[in-house]
PDB file with SEQRES, HELIX, SHEET and CRYST1 records, atoms N, CA, C and O in Angstrom:
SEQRES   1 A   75  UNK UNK UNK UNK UNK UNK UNK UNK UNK UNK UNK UNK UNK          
SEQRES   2 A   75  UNK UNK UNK UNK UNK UNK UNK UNK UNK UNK UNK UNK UNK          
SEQRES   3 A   75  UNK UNK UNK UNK UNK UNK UNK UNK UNK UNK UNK UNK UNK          
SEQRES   4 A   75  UNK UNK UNK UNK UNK UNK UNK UNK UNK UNK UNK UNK UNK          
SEQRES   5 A   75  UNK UNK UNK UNK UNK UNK UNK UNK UNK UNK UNK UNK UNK          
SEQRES   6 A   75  UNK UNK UNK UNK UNK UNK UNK UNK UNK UNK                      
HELIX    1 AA1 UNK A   19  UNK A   23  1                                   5    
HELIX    2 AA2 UNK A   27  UNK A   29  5                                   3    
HELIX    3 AA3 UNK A   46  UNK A   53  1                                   8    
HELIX    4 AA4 UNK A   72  UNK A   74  5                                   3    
SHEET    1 AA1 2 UNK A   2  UNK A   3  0                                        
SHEET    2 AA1 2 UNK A   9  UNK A  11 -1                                        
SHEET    1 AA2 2 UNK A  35  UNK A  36  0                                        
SHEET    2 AA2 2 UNK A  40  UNK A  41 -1                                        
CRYST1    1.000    1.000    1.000  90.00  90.00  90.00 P 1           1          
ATOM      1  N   UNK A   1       8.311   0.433 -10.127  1.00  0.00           N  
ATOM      2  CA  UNK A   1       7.479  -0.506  -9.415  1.00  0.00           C  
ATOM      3  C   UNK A   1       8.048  -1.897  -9.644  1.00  0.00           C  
ATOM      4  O   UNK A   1       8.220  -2.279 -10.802  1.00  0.00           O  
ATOM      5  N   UNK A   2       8.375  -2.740  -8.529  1.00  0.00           N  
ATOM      6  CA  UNK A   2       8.733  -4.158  -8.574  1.00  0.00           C  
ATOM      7  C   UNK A   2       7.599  -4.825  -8.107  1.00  0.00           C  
ATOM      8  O   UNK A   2       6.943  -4.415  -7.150  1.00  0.00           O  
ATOM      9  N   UNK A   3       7.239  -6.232  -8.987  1.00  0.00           N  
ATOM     10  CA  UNK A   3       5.968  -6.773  -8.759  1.00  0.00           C  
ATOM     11  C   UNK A   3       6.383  -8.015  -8.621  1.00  0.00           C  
ATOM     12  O   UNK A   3       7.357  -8.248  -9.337  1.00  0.00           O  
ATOM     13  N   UNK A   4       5.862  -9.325  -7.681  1.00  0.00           N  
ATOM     14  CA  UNK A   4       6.010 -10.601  -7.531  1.00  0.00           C  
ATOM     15  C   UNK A   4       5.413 -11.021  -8.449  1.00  0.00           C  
ATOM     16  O   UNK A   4       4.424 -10.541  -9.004  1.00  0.00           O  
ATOM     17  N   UNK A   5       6.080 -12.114  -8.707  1.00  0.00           N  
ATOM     18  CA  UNK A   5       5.861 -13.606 -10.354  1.00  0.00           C  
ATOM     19  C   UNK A   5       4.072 -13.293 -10.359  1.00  0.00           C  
ATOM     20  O   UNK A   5       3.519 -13.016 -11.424  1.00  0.00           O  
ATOM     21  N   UNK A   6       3.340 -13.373  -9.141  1.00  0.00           N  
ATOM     22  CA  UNK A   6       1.545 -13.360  -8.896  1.00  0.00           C  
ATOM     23  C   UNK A   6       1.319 -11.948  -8.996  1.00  0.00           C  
ATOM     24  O   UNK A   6       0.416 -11.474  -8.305  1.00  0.00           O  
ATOM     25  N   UNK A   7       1.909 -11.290  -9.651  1.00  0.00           N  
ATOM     26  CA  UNK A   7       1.289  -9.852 -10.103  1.00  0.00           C  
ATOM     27  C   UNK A   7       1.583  -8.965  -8.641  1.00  0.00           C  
ATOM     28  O   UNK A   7       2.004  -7.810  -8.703  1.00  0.00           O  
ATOM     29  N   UNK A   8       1.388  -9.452  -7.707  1.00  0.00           N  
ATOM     30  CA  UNK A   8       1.115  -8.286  -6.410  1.00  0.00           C  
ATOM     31  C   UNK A   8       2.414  -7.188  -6.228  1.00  0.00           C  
ATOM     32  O   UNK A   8       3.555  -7.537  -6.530  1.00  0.00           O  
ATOM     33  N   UNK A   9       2.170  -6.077  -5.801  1.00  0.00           N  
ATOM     34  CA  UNK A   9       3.270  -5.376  -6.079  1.00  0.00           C  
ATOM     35  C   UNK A   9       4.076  -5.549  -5.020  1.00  0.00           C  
ATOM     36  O   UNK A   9       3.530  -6.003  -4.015  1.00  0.00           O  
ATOM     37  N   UNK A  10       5.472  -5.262  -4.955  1.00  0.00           N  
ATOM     38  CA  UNK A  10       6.920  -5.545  -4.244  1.00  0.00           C  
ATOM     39  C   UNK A  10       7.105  -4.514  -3.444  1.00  0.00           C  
ATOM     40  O   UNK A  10       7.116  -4.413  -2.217  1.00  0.00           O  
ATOM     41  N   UNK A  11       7.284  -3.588  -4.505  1.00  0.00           N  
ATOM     42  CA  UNK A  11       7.760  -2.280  -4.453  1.00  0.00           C  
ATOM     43  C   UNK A  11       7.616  -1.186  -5.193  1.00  0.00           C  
ATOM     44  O   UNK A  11       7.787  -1.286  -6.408  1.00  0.00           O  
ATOM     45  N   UNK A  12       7.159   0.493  -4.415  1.00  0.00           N  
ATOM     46  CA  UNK A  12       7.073   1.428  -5.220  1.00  0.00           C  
ATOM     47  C   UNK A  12       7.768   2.704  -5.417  1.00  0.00           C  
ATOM     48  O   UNK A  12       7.687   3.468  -4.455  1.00  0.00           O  
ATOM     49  N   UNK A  13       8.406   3.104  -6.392  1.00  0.00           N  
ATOM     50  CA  UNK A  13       9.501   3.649  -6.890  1.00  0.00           C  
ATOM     51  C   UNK A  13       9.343   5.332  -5.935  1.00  0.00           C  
ATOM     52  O   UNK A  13       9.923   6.126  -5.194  1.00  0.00           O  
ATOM     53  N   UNK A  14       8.250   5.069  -6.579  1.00  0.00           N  
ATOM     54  CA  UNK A  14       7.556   6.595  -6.412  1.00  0.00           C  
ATOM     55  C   UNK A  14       6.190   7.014  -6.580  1.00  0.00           C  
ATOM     56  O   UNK A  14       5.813   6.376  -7.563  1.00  0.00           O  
ATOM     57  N   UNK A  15       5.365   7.629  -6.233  1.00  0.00           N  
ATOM     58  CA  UNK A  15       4.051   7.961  -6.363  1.00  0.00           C  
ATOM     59  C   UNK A  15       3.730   9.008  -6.619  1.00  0.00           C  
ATOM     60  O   UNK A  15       4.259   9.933  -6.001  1.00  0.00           O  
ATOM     61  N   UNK A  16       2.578   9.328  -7.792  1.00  0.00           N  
ATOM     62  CA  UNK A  16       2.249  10.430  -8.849  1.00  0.00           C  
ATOM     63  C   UNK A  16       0.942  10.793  -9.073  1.00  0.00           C  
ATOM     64  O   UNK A  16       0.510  10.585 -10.207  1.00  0.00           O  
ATOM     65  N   UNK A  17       0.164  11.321  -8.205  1.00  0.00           N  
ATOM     66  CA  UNK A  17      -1.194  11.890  -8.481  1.00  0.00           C  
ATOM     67  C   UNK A  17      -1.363  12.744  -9.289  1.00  0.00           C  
ATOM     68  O   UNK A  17      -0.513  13.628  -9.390  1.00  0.00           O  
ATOM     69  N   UNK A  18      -2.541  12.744 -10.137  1.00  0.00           N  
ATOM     70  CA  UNK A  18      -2.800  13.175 -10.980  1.00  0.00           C  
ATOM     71  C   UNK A  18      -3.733  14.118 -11.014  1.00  0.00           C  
ATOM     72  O   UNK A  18      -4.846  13.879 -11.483  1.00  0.00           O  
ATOM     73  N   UNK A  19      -3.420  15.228 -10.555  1.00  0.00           N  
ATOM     74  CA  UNK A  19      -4.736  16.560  -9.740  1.00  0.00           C  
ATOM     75  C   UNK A  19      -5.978  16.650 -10.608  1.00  0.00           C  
ATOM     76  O   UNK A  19      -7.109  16.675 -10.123  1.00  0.00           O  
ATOM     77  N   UNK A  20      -5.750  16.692 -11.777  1.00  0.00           N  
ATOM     78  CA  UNK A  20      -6.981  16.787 -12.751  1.00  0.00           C  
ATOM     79  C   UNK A  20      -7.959  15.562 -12.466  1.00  0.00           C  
ATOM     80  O   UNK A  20      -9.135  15.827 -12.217  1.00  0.00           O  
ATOM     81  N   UNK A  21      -7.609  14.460 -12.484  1.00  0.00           N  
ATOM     82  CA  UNK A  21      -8.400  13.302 -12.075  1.00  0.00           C  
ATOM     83  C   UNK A  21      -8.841  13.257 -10.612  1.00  0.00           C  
ATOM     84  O   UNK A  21      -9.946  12.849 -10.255  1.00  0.00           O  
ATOM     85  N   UNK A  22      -7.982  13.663  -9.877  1.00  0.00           N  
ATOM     86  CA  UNK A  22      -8.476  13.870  -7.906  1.00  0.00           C  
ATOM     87  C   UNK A  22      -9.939  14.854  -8.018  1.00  0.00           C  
ATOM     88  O   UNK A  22     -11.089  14.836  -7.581  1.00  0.00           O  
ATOM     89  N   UNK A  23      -9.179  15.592  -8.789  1.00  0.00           N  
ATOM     90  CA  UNK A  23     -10.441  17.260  -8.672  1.00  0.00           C  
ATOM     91  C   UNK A  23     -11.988  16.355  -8.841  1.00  0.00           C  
ATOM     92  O   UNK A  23     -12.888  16.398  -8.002  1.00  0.00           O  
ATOM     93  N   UNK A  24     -12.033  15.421 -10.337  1.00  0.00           N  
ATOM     94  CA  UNK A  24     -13.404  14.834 -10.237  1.00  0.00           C  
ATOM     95  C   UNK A  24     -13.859  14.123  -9.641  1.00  0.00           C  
ATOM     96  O   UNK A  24     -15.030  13.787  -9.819  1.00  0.00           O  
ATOM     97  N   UNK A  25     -12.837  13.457  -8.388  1.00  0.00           N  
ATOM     98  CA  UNK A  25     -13.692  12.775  -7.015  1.00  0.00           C  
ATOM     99  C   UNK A  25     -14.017  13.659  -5.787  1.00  0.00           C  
ATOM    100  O   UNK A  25     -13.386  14.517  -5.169  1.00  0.00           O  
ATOM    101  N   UNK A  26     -15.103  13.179  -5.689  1.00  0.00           N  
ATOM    102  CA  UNK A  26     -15.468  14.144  -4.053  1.00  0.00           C  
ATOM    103  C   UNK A  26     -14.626  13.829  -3.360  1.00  0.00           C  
ATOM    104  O   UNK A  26     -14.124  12.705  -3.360  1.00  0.00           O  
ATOM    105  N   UNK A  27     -14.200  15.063  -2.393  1.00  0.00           N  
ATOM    106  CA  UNK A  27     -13.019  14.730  -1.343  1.00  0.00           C  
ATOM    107  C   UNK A  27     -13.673  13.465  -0.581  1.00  0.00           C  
ATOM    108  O   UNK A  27     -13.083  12.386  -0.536  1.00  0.00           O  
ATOM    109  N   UNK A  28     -14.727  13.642  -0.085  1.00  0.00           N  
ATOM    110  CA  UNK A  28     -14.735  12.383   1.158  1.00  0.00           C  
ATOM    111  C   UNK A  28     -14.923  10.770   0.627  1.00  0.00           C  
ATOM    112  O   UNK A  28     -15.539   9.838   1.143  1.00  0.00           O  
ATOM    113  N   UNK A  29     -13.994  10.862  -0.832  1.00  0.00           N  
ATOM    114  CA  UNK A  29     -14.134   9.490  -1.573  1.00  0.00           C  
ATOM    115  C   UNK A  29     -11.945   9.795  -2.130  1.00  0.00           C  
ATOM    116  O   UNK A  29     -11.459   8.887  -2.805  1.00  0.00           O  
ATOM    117  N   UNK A  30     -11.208  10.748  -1.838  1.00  0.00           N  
ATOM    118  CA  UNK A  30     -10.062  10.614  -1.901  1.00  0.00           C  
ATOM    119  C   UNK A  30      -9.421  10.858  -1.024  1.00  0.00           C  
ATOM    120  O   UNK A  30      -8.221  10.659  -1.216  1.00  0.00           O  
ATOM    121  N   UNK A  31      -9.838  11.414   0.407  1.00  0.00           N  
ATOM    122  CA  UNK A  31      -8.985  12.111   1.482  1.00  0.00           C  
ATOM    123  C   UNK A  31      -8.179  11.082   2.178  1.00  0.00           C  
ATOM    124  O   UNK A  31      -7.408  11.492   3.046  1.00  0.00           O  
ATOM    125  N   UNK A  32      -8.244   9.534   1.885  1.00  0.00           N  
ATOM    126  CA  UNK A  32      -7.825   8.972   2.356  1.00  0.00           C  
ATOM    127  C   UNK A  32      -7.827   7.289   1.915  1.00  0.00           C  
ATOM    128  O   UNK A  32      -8.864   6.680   2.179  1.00  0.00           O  
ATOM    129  N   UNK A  33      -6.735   6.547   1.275  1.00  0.00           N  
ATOM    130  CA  UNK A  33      -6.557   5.794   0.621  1.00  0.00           C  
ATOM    131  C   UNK A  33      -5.919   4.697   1.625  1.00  0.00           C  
ATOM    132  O   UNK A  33      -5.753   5.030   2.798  1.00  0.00           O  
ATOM    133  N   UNK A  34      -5.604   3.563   1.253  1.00  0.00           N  
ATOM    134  CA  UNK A  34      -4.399   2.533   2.306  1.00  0.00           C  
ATOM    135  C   UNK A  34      -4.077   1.610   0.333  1.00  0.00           C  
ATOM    136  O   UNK A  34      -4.720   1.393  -0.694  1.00  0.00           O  
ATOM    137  N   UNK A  35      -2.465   1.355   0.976  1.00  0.00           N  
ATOM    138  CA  UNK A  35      -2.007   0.939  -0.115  1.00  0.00           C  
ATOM    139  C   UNK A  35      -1.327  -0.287   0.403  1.00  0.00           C  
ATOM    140  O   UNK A  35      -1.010  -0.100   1.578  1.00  0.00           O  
ATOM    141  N   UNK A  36      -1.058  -1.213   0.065  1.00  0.00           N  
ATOM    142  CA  UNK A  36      -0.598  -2.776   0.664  1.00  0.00           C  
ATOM    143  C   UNK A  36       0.270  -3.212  -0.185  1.00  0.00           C  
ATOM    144  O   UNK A  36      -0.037  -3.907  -1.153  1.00  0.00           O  
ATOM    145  N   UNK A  37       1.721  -2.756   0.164  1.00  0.00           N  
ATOM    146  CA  UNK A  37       2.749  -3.663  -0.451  1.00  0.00           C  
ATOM    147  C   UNK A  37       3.429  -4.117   0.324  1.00  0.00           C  
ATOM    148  O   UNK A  37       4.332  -3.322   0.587  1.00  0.00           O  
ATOM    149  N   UNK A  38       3.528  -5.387   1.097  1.00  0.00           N  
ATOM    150  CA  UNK A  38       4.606  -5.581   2.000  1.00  0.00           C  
ATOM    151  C   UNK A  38       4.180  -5.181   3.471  1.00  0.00           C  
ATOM    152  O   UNK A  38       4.448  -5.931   4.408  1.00  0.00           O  
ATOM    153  N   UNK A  39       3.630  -4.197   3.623  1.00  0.00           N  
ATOM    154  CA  UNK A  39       2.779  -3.561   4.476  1.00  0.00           C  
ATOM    155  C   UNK A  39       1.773  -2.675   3.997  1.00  0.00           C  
ATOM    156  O   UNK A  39       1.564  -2.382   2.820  1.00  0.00           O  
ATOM    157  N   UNK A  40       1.065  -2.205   5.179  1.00  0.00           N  
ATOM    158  CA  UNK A  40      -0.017  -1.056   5.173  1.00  0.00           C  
ATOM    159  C   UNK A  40       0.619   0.042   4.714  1.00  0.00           C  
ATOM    160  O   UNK A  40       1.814   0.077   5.006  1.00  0.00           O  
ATOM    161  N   UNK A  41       0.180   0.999   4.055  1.00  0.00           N  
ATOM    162  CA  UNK A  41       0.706   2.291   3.597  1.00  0.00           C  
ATOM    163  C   UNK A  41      -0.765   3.176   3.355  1.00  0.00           C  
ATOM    164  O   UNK A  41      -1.491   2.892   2.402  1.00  0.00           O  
ATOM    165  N   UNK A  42      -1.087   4.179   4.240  1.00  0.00           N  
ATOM    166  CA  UNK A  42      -1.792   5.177   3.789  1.00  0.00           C  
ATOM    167  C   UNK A  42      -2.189   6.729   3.212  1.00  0.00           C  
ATOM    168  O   UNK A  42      -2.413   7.618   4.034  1.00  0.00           O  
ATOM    169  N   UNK A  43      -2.262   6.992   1.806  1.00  0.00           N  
ATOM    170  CA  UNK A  43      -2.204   8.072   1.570  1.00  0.00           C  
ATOM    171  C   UNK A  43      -3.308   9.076   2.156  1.00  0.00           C  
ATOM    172  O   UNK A  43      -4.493   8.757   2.053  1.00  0.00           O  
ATOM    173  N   UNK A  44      -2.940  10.300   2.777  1.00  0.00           N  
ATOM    174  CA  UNK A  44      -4.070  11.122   3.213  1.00  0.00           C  
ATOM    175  C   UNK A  44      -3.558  12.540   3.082  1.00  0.00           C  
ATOM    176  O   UNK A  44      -2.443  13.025   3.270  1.00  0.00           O  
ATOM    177  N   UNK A  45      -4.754  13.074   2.689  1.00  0.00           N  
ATOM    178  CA  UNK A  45      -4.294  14.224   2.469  1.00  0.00           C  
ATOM    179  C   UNK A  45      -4.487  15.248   3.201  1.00  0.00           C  
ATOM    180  O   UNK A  45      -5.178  15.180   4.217  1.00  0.00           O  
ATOM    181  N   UNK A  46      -3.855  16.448   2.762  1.00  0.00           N  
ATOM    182  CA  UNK A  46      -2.909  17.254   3.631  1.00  0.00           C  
ATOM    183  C   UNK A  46      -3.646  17.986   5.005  1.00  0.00           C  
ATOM    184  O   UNK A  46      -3.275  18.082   6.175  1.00  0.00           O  
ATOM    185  N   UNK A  47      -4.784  18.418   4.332  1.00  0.00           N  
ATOM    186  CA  UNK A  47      -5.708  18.944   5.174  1.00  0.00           C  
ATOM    187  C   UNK A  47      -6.259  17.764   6.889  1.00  0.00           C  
ATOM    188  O   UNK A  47      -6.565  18.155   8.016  1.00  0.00           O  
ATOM    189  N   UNK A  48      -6.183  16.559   6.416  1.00  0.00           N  
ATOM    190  CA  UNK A  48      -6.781  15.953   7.336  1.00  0.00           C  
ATOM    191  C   UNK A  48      -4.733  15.508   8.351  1.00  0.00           C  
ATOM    192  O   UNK A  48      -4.642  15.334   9.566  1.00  0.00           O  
ATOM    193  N   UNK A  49      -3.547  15.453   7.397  1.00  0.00           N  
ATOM    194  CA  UNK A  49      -2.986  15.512   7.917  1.00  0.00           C  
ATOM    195  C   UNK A  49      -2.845  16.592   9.305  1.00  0.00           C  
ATOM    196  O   UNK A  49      -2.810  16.309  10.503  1.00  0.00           O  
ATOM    197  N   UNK A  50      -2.792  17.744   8.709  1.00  0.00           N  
ATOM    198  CA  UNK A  50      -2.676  19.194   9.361  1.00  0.00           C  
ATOM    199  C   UNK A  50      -3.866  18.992  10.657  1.00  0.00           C  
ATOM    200  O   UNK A  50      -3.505  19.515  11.711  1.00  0.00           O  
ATOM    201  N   UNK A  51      -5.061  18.384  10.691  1.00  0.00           N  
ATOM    202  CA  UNK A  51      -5.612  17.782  11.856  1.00  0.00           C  
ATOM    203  C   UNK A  51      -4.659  17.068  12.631  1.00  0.00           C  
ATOM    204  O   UNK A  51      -4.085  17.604  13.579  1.00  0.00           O  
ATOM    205  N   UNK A  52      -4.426  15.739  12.244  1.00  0.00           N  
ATOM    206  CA  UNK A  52      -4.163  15.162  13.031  1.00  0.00           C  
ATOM    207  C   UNK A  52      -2.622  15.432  13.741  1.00  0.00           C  
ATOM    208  O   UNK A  52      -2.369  14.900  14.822  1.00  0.00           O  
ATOM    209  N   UNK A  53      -1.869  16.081  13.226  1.00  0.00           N  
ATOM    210  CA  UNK A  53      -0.731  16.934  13.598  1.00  0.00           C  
ATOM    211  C   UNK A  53      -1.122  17.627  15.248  1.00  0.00           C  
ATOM    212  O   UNK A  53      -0.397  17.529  16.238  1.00  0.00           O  
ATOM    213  N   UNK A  54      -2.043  18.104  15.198  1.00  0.00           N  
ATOM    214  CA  UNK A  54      -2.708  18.994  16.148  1.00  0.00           C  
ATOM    215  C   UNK A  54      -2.725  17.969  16.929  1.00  0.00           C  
ATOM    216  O   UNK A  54      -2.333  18.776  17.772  1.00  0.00           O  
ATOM    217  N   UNK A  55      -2.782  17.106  17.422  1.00  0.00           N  
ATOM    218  CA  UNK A  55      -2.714  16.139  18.554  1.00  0.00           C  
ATOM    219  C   UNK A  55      -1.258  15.708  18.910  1.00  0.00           C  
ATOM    220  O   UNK A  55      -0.938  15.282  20.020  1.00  0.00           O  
ATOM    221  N   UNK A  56      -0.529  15.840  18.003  1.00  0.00           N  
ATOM    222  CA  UNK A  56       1.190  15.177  18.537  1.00  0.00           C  
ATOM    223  C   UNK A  56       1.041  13.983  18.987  1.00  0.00           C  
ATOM    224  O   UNK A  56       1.236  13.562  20.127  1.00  0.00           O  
ATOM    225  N   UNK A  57       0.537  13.213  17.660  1.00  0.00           N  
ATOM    226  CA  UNK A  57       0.533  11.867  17.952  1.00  0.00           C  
ATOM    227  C   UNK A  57       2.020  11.373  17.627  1.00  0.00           C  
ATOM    228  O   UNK A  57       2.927  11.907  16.988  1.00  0.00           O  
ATOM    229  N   UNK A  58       1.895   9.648  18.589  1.00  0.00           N  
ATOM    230  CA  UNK A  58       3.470   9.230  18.937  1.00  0.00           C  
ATOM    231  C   UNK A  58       3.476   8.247  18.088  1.00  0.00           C  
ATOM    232  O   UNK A  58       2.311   7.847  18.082  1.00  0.00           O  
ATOM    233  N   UNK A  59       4.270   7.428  17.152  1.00  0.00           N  
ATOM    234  CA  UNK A  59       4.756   6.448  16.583  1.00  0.00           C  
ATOM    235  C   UNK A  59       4.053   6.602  14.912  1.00  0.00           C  
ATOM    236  O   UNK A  59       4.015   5.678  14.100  1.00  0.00           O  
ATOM    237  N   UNK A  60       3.617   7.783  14.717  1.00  0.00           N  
ATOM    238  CA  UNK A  60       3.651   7.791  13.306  1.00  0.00           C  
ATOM    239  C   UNK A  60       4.382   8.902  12.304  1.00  0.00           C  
ATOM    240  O   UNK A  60       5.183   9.725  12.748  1.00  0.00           O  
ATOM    241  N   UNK A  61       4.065   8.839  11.103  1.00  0.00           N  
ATOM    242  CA  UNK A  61       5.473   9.955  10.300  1.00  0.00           C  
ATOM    243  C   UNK A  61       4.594  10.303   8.966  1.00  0.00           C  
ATOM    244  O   UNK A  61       4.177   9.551   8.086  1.00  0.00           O  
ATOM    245  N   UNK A  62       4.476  11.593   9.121  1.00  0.00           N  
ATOM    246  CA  UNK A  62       4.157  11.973   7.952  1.00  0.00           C  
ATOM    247  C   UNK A  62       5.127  12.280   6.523  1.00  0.00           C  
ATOM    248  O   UNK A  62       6.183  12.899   6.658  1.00  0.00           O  
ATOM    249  N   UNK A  63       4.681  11.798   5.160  1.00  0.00           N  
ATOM    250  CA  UNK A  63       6.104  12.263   4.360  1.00  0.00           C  
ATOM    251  C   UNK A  63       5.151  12.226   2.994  1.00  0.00           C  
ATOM    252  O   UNK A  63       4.485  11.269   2.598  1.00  0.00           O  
ATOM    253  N   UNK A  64       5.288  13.639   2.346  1.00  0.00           N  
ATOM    254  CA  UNK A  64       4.758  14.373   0.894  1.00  0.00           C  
ATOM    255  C   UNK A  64       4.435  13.510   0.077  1.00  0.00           C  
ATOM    256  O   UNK A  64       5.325  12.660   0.106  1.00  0.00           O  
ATOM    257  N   UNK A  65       3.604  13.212  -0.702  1.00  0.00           N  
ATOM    258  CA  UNK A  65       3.401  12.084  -1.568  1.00  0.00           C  
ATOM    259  C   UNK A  65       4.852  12.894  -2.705  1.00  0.00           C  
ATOM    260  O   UNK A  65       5.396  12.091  -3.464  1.00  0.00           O  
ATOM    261  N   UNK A  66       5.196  13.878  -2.736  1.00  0.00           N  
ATOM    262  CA  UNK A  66       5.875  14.196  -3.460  1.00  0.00           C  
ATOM    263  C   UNK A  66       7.435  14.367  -3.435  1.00  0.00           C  
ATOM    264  O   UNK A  66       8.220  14.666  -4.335  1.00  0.00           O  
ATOM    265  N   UNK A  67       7.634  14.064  -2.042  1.00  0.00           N  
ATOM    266  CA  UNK A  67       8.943  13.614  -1.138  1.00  0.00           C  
ATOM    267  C   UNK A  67       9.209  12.238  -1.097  1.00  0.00           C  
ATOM    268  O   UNK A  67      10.386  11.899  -0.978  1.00  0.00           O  
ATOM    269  N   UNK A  68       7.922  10.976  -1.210  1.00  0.00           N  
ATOM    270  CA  UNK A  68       8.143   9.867  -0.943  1.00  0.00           C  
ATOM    271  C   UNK A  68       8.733   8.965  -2.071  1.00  0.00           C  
ATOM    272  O   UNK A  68       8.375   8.865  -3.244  1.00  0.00           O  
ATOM    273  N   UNK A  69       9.686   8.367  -1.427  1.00  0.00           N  
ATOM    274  CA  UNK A  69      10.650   7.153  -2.352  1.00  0.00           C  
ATOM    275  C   UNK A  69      10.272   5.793  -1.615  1.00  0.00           C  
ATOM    276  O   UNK A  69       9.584   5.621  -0.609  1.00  0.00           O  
ATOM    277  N   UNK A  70      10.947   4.866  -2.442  1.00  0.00           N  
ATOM    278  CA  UNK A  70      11.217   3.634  -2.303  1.00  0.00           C  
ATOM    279  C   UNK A  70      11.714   3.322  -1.190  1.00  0.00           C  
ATOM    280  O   UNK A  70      11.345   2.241  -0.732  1.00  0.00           O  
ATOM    281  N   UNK A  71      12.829   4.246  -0.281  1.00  0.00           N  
ATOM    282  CA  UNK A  71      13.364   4.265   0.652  1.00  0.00           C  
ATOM    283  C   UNK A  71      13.106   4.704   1.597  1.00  0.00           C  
ATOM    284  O   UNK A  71      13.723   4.390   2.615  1.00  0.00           O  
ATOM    285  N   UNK A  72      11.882   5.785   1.611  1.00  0.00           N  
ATOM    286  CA  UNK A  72      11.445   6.805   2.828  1.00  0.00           C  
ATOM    287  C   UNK A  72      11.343   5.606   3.637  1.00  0.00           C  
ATOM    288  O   UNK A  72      12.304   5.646   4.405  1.00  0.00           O  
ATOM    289  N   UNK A  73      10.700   4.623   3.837  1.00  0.00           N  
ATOM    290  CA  UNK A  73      10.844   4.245   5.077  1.00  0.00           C  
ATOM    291  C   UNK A  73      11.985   3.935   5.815  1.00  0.00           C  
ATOM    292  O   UNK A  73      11.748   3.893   7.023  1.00  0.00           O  
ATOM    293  N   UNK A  74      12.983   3.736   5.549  1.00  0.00           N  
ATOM    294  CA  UNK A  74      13.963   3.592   5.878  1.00  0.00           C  
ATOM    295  C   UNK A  74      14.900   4.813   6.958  1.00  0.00           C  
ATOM    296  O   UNK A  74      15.604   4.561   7.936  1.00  0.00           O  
ATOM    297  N   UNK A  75      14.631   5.914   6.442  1.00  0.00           N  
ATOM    298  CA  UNK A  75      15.039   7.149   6.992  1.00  0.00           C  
ATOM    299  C   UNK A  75      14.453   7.841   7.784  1.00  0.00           C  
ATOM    300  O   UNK A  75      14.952   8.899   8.167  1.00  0.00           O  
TER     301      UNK A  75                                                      
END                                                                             
């Protein structure tokens, strides 16, 4: 993680959920997060992905919280 001099974050290396801690939130309080570094970034999970798949929507990209780098956007 790279963070500006004001704390806010830059950049993130990589991202690491922690299933034991997810399990004790109700899904309809984790299914879907937004993260702000630089831009919008939203984590959602898989199930509501696998919905919205079903439409073949145009200009967005799904990628694994466990696939995602520093660089996925890029590629």
């Amino acid at each position: 993680m790279t963070t500006h001099p004001n704390g806010q974050i830059f950049e993130v290396d990589s991202i690491v959920l922690d299933k034991t801690i997810l399990k004790k939130i109700p899904f309809e309080r984790r299914a879907i997060f937004k993260m702000f570094y630089g831009c919008e970034y939203y984590i959602i999970h898989e199930r509501i992905v696998s919905e919205i798949q079903k439409i073949s929507p145009k200009g967005i990209r799904f990628i694994p919280v466990s696939e995602y780098t520093s660089s996925s956007v890029f590629e």
